[in-house]
C-alpha positions as a LaTeX table, in Angstrom:
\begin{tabular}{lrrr}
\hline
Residue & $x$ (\AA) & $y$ (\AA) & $z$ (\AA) \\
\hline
Unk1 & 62.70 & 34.55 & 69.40 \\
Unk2 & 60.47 & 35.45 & 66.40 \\
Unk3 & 57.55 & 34.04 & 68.16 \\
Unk4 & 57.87 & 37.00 & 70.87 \\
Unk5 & 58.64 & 39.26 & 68.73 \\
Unk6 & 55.20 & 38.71 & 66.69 \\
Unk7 & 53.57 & 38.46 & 70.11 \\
Unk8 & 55.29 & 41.51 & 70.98 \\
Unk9 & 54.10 & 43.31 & 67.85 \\
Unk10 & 50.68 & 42.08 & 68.01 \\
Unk11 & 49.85 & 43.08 & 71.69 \\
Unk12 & 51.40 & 46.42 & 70.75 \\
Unk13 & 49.17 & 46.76 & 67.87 \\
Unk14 & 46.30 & 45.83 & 70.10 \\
Unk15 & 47.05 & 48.34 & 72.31 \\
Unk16 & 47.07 & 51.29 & 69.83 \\
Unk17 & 44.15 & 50.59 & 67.89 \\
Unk18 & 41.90 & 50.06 & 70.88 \\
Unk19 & 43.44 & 53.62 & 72.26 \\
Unk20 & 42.47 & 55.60 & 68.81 \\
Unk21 & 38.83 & 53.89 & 68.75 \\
Unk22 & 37.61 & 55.47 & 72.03 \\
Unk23 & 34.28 & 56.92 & 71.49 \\
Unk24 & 34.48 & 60.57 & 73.08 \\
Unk25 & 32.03 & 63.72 & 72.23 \\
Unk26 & 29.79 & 66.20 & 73.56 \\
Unk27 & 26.20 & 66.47 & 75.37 \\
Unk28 & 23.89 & 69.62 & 74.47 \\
Unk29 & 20.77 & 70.47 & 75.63 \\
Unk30 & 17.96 & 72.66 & 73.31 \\
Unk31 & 14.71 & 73.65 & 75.67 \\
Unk32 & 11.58 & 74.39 & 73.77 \\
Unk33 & 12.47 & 78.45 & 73.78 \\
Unk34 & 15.49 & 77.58 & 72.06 \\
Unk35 & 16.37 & 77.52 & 68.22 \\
Unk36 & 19.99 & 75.65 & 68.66 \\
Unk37 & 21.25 & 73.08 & 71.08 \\
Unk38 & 23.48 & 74.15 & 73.45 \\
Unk39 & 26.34 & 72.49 & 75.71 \\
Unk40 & 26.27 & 73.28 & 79.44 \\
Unk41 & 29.35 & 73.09 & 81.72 \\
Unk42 & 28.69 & 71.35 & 84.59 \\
Unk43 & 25.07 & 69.93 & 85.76 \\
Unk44 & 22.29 & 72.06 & 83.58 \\
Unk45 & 18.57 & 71.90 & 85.56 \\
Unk46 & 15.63 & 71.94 & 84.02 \\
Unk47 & 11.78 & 72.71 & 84.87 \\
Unk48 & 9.28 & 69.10 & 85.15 \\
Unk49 & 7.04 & 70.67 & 82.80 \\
Unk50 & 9.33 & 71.65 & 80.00 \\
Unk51 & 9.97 & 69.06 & 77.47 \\
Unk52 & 14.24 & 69.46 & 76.92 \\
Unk53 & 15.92 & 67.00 & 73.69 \\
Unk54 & 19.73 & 66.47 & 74.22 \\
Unk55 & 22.18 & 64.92 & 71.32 \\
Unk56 & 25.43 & 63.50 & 71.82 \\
Unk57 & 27.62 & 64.06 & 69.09 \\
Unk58 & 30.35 & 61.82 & 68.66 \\
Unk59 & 34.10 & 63.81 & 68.00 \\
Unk60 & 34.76 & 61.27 & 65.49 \\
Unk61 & 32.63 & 59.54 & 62.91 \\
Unk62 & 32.21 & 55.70 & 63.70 \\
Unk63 & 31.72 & 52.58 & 62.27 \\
Unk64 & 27.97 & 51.28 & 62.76 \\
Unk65 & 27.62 & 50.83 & 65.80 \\
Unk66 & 24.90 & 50.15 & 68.60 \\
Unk67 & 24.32 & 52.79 & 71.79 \\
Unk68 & 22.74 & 51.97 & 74.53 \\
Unk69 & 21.12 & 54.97 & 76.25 \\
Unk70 & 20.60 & 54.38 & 79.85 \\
Unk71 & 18.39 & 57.06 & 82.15 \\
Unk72 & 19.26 & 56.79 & 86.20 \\
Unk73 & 17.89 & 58.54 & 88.56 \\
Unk74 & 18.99 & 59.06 & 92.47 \\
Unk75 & 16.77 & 57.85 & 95.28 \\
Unk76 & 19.17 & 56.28 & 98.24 \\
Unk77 & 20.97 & 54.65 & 95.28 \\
Unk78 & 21.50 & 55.23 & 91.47 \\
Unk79 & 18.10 & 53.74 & 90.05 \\
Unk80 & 17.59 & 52.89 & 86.05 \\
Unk81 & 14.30 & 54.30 & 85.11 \\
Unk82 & 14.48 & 53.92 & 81.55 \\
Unk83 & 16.86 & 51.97 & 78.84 \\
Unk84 & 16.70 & 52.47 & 74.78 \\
Unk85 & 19.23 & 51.98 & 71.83 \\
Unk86 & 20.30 & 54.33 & 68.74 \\
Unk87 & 22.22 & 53.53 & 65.77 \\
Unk88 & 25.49 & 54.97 & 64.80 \\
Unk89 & 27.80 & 54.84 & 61.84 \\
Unk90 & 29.61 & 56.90 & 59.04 \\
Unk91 & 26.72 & 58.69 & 57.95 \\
Unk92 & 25.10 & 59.81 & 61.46 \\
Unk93 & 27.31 & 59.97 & 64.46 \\
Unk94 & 24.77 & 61.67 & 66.85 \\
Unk95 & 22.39 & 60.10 & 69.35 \\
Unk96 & 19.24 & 62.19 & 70.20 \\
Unk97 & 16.73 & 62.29 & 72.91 \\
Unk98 & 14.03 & 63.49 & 74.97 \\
Unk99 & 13.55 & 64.83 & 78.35 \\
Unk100 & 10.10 & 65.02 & 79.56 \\
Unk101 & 7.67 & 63.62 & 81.97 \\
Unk102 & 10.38 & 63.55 & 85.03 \\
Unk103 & 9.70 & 64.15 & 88.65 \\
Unk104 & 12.10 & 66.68 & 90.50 \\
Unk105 & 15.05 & 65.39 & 91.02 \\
Unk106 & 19.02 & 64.18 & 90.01 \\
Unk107 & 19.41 & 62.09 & 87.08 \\
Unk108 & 22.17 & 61.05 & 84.78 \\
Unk109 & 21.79 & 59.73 & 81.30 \\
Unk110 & 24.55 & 56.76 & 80.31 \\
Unk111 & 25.73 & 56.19 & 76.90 \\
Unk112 & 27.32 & 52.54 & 76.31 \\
Unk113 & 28.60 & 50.72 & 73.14 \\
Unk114 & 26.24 & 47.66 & 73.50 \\
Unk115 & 28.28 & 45.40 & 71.09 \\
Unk116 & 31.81 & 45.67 & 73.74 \\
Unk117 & 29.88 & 44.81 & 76.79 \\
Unk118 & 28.41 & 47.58 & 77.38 \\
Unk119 & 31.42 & 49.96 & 78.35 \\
Unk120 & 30.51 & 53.17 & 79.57 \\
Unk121 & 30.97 & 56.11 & 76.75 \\
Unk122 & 29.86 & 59.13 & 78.34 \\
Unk123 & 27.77 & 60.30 & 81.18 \\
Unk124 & 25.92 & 63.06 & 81.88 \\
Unk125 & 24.66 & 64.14 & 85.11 \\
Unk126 & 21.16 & 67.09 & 85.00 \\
Unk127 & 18.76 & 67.97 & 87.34 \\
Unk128 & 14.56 & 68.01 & 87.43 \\
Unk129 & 13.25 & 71.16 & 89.37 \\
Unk130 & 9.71 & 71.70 & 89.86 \\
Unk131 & 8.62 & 75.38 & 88.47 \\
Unk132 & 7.52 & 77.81 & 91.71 \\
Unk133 & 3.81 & 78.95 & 91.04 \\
Unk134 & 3.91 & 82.81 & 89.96 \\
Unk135 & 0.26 & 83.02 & 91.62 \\
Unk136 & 2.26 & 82.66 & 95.18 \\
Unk137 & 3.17 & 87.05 & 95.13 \\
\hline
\end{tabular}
């Protein structure tokens, strides 16, 4: 009987710490106009000739810890077009990048915690446009 107990109290304690570490946070989006990044609700678009950063700021500072950042674009599937890492930890809990050089269409950047197989942290879908010529009037 003591032996399930200690199970018992080590699956539960399992269980609760892996809940409270769940890496959650925000994307925002600063274009070269503006001075602050901002979050967009649902799927922000952006012109092919603008050069956009994004951050993802974690809600709670983390242990060090290495992202994977993961860009996808959609042809007749989801297609990855470009992977990179970042470093977290106590002192920096925000993973920056840069949006530039993309063809029109749908894309989605993927953040994953490369050290627990890769689980998925966040995902973010935006969209390419190209910029109508204003010599068409």
């Amino acid at each position: 009987m003591r032996y399930a107990s200690q199970a018992l109290l080590l699956f539960m304690t399992v269980l609760l710490s892996s809940s409270c570490m769940q890496m959650t946070g925000n994307f925002a989006f600063k274009g070269f106009f503006d001075d602050t990044y901002k979050k967009i609700e649902g799927t922000p678009e952006f012109p092919s000739d603008e050069e956009v950063r994004w951050v993802f700021a974690f809600s709670k500072k983390q242990a060090e810890r290495e992202i994977g950042v993961v860009y996808l674009k959609r042809e007749a599937i989801w297609v990855e077009i470009l992977t990179a890492t970042s470093r977290i930890d106590l002192a920096n809990s925000i993973v920056y990048g840069t949006l530039k050089g993309l063809e029109p269409g749908k894309y989605q950047i993927v953040l994953t915690d490369v050290r627990n197989d890769n689980r998925e942290i966040a995902r973010k879908d935006f969209v390419i446009y190209a910029r109508e010529d204003d010599d068409d009037r």
